[in-house]
Backbone as XML, in Angstrom:
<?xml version="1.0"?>
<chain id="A" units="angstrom">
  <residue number="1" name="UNK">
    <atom name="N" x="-22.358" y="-22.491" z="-14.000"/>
    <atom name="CA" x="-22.990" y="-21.857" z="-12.870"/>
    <atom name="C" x="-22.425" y="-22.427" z="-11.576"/>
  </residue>
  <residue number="2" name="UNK">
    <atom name="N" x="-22.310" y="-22.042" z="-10.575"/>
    <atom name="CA" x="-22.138" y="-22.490" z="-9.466"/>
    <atom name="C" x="-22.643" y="-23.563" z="-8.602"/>
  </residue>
  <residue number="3" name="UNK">
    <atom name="N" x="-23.954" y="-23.543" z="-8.769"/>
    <atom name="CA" x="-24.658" y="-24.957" z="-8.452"/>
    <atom name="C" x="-24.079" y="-26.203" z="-8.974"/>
  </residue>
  <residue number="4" name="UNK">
    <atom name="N" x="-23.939" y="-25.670" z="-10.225"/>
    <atom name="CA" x="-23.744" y="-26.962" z="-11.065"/>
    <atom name="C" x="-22.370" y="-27.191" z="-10.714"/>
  </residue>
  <residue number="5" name="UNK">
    <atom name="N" x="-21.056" y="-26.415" z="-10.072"/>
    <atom name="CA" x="-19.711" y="-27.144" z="-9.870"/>
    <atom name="C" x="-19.948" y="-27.665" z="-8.340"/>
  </residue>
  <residue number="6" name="UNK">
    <atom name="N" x="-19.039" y="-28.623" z="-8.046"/>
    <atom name="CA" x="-18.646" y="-29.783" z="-7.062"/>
    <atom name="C" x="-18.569" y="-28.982" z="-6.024"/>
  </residue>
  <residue number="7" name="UNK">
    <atom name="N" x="-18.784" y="-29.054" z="-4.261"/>
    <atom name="CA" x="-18.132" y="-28.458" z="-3.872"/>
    <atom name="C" x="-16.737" y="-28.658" z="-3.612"/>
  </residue>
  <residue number="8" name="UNK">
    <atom name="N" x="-16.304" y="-27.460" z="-2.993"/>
    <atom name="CA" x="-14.384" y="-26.995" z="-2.436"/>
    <atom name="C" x="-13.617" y="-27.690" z="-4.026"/>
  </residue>
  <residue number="9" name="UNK">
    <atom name="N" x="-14.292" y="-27.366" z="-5.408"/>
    <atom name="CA" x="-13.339" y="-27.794" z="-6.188"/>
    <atom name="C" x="-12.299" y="-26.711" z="-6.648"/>
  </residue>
  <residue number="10" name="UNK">
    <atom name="N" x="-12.584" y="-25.461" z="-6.121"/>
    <atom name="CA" x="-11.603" y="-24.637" z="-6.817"/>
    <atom name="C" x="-10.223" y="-24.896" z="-6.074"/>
  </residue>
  <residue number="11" name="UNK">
    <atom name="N" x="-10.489" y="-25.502" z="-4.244"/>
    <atom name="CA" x="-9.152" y="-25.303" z="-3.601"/>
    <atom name="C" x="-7.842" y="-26.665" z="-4.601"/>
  </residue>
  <residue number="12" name="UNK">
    <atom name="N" x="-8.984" y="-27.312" z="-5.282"/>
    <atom name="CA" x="-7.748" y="-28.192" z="-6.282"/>
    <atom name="C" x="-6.947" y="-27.989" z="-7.368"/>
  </residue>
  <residue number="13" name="UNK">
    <atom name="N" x="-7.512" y="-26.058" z="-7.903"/>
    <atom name="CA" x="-7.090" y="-26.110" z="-8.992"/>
    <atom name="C" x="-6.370" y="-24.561" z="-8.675"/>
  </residue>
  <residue number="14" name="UNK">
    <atom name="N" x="-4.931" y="-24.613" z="-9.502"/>
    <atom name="CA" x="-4.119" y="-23.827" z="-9.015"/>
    <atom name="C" x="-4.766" y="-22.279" z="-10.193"/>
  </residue>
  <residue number="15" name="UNK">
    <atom name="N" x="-4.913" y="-21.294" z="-10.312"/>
    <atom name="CA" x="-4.968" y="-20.157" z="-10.250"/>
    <atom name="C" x="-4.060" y="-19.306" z="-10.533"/>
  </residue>
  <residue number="16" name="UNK">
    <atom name="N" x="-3.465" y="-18.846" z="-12.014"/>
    <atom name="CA" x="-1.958" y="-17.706" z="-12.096"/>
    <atom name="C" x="-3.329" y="-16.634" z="-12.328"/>
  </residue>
  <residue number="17" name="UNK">
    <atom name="N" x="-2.537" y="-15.144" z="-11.519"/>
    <atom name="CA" x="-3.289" y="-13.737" z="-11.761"/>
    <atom name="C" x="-2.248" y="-12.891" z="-11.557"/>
  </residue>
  <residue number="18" name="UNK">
    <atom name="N" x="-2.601" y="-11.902" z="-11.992"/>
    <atom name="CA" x="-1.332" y="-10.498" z="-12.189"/>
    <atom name="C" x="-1.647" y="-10.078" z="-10.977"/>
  </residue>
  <residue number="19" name="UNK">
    <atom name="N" x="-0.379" y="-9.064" z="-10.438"/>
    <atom name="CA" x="-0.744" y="-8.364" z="-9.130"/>
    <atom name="C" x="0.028" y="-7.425" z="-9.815"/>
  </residue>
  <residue number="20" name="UNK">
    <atom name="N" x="-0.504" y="-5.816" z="-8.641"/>
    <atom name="CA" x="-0.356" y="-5.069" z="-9.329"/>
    <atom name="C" x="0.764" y="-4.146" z="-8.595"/>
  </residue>
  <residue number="21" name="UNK">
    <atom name="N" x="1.784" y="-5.200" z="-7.890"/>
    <atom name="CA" x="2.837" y="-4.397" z="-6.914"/>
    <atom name="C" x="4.313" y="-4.193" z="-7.543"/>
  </residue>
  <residue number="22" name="UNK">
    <atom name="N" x="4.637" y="-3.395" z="-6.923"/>
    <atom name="CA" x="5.878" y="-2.487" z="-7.570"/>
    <atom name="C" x="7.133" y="-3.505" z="-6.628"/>
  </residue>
  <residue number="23" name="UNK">
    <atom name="N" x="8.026" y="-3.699" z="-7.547"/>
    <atom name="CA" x="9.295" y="-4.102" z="-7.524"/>
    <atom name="C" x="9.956" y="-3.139" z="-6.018"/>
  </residue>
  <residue number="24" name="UNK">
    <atom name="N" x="10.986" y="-3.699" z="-5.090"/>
    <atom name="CA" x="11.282" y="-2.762" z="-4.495"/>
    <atom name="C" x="12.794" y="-2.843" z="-5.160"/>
  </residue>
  <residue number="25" name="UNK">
    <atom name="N" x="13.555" y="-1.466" z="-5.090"/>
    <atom name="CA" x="14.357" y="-0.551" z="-5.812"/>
    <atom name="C" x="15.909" y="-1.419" z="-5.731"/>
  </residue>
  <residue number="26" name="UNK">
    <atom name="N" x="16.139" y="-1.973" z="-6.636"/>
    <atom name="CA" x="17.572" y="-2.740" z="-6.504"/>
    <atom name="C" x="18.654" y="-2.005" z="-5.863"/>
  </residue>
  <residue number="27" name="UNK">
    <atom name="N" x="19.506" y="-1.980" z="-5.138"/>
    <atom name="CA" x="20.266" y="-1.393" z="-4.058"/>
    <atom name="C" x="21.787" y="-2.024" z="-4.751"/>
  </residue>
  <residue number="28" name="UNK">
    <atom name="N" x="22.697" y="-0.691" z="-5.359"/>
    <atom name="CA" x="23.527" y="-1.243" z="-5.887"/>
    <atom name="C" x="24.847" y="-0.016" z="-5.131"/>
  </residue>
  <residue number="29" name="UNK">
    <atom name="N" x="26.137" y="-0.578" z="-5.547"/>
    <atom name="CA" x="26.877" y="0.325" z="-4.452"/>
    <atom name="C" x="26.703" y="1.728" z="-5.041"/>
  </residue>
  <residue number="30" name="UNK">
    <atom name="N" x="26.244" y="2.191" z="-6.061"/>
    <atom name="CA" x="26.076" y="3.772" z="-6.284"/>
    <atom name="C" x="24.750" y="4.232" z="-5.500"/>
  </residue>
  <residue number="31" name="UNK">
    <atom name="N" x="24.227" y="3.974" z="-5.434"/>
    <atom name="CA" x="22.729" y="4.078" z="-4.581"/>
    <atom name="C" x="23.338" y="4.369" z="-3.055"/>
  </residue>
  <residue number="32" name="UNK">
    <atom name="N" x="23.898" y="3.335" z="-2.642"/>
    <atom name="CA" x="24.358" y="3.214" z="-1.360"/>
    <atom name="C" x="25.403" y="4.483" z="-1.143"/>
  </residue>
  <residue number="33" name="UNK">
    <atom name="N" x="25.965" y="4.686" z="-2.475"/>
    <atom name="CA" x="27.071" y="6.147" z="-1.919"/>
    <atom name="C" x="26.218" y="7.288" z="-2.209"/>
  </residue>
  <residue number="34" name="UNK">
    <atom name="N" x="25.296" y="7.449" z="-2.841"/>
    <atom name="CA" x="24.522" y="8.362" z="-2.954"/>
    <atom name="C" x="23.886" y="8.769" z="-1.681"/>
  </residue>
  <residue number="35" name="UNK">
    <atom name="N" x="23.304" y="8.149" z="-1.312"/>
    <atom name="CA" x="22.207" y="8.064" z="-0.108"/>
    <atom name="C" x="23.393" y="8.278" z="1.161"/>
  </residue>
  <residue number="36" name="UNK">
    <atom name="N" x="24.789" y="7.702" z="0.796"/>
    <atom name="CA" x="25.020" y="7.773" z="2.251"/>
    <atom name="C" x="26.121" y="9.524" z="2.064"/>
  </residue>
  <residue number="37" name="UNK">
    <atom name="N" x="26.132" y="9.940" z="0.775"/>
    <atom name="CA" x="26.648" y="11.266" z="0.891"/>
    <atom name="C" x="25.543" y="12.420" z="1.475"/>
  </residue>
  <residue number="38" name="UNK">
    <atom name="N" x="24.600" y="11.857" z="0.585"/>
    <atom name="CA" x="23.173" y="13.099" z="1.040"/>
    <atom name="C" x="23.425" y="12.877" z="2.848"/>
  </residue>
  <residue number="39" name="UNK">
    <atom name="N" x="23.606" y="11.977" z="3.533"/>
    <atom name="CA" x="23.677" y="11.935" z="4.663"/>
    <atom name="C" x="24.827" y="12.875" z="5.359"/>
  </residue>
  <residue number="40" name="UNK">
    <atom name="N" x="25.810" y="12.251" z="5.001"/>
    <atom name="CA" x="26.540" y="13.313" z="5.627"/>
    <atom name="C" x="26.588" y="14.857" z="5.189"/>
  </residue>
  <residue number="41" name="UNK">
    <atom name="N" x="26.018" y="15.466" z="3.886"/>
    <atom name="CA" x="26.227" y="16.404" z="3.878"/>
    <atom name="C" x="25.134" y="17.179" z="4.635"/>
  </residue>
  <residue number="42" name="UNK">
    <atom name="N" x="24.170" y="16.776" z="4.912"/>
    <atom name="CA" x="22.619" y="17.261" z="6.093"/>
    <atom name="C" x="23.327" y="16.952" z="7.155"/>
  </residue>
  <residue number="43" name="UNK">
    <atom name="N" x="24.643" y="16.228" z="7.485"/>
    <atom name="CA" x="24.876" y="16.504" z="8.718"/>
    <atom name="C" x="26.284" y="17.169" z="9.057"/>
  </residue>
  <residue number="44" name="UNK">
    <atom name="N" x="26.520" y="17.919" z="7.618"/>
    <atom name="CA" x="27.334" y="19.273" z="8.043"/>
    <atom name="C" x="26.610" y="20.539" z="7.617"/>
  </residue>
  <residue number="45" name="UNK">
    <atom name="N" x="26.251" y="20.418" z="6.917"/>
    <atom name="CA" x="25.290" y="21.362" z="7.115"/>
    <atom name="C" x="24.146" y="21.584" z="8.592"/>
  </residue>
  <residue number="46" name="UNK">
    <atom name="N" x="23.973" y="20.736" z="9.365"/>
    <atom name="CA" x="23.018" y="20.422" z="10.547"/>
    <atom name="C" x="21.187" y="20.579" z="9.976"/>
  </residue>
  <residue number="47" name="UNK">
    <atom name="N" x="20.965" y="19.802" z="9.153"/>
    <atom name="CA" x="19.915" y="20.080" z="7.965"/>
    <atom name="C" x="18.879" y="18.616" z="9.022"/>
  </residue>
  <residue number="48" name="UNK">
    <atom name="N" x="18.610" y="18.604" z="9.791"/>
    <atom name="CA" x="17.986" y="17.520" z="10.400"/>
    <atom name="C" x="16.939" y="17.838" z="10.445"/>
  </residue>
  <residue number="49" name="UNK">
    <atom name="N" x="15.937" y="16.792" z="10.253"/>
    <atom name="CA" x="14.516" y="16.422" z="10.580"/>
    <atom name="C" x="14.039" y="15.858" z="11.697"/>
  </residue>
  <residue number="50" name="UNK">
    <atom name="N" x="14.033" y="16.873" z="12.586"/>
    <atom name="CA" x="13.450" y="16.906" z="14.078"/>
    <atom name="C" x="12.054" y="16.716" z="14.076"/>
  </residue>
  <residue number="51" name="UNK">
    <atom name="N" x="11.143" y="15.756" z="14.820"/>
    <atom name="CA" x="9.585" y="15.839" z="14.649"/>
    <atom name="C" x="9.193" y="16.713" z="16.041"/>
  </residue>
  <residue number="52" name="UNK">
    <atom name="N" x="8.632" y="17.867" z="15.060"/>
    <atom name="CA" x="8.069" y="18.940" z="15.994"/>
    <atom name="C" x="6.836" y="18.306" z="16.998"/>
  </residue>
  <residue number="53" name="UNK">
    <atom name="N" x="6.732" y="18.499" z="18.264"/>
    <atom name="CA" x="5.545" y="18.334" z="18.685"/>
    <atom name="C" x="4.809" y="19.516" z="18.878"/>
  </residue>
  <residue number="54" name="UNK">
    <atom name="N" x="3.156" y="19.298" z="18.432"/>
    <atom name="CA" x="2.059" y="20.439" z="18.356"/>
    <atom name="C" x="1.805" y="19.861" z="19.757"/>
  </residue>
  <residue number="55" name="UNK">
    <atom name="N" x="1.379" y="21.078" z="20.299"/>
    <atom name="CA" x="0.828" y="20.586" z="21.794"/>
    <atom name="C" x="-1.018" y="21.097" z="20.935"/>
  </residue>
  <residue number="56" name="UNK">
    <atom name="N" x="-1.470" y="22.582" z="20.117"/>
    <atom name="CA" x="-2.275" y="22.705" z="19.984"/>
    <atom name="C" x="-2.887" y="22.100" z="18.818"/>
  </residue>
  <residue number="57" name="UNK">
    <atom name="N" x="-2.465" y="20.888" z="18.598"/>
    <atom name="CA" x="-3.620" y="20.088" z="17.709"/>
    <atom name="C" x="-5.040" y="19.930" z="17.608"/>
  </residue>
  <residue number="58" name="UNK">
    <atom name="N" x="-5.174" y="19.293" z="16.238"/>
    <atom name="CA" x="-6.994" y="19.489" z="16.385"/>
    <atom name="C" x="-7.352" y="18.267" z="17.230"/>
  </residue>
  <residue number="59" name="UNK">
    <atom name="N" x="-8.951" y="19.077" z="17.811"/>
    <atom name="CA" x="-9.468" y="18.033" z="18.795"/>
    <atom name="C" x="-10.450" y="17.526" z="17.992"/>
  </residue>
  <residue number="60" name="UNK">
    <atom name="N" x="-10.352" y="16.554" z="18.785"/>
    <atom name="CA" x="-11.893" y="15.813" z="18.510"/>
    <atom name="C" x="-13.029" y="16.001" z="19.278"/>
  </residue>
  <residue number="61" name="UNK">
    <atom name="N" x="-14.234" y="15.738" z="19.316"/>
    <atom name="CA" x="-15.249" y="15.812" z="19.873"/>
    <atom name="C" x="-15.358" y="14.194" z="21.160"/>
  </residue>
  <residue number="62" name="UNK">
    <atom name="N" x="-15.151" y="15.374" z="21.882"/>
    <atom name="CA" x="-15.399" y="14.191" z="23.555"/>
    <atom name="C" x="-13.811" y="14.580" z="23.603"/>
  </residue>
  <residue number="63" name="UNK">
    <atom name="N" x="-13.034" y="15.044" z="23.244"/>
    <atom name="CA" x="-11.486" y="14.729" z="23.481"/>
    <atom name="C" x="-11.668" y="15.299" z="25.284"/>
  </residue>
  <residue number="64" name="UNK">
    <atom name="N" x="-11.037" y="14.822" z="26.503"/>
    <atom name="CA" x="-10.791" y="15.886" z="27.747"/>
    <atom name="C" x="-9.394" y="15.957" z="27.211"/>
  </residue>
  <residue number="65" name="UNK">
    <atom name="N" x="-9.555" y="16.911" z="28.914"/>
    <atom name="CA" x="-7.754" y="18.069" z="29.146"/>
    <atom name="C" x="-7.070" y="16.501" z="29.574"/>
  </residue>
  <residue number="66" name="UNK">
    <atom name="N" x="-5.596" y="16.958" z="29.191"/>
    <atom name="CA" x="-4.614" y="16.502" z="29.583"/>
    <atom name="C" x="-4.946" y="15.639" z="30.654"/>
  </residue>
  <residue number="67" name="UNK">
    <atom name="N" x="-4.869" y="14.572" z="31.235"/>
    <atom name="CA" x="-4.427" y="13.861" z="32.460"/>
    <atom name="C" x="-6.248" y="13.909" z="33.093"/>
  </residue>
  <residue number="68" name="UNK">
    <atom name="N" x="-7.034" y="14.485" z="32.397"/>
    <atom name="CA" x="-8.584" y="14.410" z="32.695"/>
    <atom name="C" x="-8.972" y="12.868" z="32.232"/>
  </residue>
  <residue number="69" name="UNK">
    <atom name="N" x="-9.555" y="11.958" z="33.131"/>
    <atom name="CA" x="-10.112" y="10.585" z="32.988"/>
    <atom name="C" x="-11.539" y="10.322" z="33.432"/>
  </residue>
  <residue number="70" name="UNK">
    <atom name="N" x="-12.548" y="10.288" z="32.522"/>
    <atom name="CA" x="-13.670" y="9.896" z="33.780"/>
    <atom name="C" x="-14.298" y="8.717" z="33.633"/>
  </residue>
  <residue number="71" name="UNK">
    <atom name="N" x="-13.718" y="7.964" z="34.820"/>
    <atom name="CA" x="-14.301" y="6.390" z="34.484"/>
    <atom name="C" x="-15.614" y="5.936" z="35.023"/>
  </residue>
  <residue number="72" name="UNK">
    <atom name="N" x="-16.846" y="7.185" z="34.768"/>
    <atom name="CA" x="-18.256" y="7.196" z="35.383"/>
    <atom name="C" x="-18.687" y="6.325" z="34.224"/>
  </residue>
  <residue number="73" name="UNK">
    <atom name="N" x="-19.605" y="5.474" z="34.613"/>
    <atom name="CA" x="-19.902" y="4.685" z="33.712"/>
    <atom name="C" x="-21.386" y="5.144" z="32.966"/>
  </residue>
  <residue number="74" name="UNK">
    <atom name="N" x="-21.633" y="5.438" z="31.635"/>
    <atom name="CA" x="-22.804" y="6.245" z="30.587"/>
    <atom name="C" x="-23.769" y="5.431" z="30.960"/>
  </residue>
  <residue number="75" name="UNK">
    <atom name="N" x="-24.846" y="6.340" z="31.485"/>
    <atom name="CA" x="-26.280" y="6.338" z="31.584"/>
    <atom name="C" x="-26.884" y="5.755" z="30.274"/>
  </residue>
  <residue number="76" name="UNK">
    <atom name="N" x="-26.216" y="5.951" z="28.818"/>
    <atom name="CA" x="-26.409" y="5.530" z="27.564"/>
    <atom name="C" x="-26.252" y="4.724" z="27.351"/>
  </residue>
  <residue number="77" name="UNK">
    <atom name="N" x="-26.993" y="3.687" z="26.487"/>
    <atom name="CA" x="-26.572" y="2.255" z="25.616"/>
    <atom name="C" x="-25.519" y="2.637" z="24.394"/>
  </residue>
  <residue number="78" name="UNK">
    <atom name="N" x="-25.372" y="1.746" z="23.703"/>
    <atom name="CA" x="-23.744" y="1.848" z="22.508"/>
    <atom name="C" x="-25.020" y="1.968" z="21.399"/>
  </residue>
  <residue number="79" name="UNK">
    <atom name="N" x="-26.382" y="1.795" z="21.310"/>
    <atom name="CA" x="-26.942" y="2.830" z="20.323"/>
    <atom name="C" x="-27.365" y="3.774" z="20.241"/>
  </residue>
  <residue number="80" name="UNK">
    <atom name="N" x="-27.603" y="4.292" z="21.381"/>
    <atom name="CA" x="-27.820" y="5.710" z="21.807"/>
    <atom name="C" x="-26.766" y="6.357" z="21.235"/>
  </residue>
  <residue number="81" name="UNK">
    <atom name="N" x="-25.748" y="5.985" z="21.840"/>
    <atom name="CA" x="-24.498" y="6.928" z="21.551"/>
    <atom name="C" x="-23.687" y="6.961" z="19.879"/>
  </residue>
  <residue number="82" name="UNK">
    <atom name="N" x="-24.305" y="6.062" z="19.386"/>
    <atom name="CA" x="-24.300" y="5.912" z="17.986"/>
    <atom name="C" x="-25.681" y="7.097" z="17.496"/>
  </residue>
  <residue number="83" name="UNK">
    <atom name="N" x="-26.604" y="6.676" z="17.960"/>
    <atom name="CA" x="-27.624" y="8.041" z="16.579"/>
    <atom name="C" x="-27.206" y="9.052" z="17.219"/>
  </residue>
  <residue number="84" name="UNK">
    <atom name="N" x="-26.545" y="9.330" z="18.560"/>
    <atom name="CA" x="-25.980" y="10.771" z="18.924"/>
    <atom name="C" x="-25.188" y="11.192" z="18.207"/>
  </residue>
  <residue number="85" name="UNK">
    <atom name="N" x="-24.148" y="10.522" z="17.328"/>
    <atom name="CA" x="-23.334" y="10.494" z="16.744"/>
    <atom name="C" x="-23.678" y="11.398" z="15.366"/>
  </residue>
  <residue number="86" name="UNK">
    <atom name="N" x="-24.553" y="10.576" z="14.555"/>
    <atom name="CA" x="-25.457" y="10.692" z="13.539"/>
    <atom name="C" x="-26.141" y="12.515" z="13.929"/>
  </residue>
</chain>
């Protein structure tokens, strides 16, 4: 039981346990010509991954417009505005 051990005796005793993480991917020169052909051929082909920007994304609730700031300070406490939430 716990009572019954010493205290801070576990920080003396060493501990082996499994983890459950994945190896990362050995990198050998075929890998490396692989990866670096897929490259050039997306870039004769012009096959690029441009990150689109959404201007009409989803909002959130309270989100304002663009360049809208209002630094009025809430009549509300931080639990108010929590069961408002709720």
């Amino acid at each position: 039981m716990a009572k019954d051990r010493p205290d801070n005796s576990l920080l003396e005793v060493h501990l082996d346990f499994d983890t459950a993480t994945r190896l990362p991917p050995t990198i050998t020169k075929e890998t490396s010509n692989t990866i670096e052909g897929l490259i050039k051929q997306r870039v004769l082909d012009e096959l690029f991954d441009d990150p689109v920007l959404i201007k009409g994304g989803p909002k959130r609730k309270g989100d304002k417009e663009d360049g809208d700031m209002d630094f009025a300070k809430s009549k509300k406490g931080l639990g108010e505005l929590y069961q408002d939430d709720l």
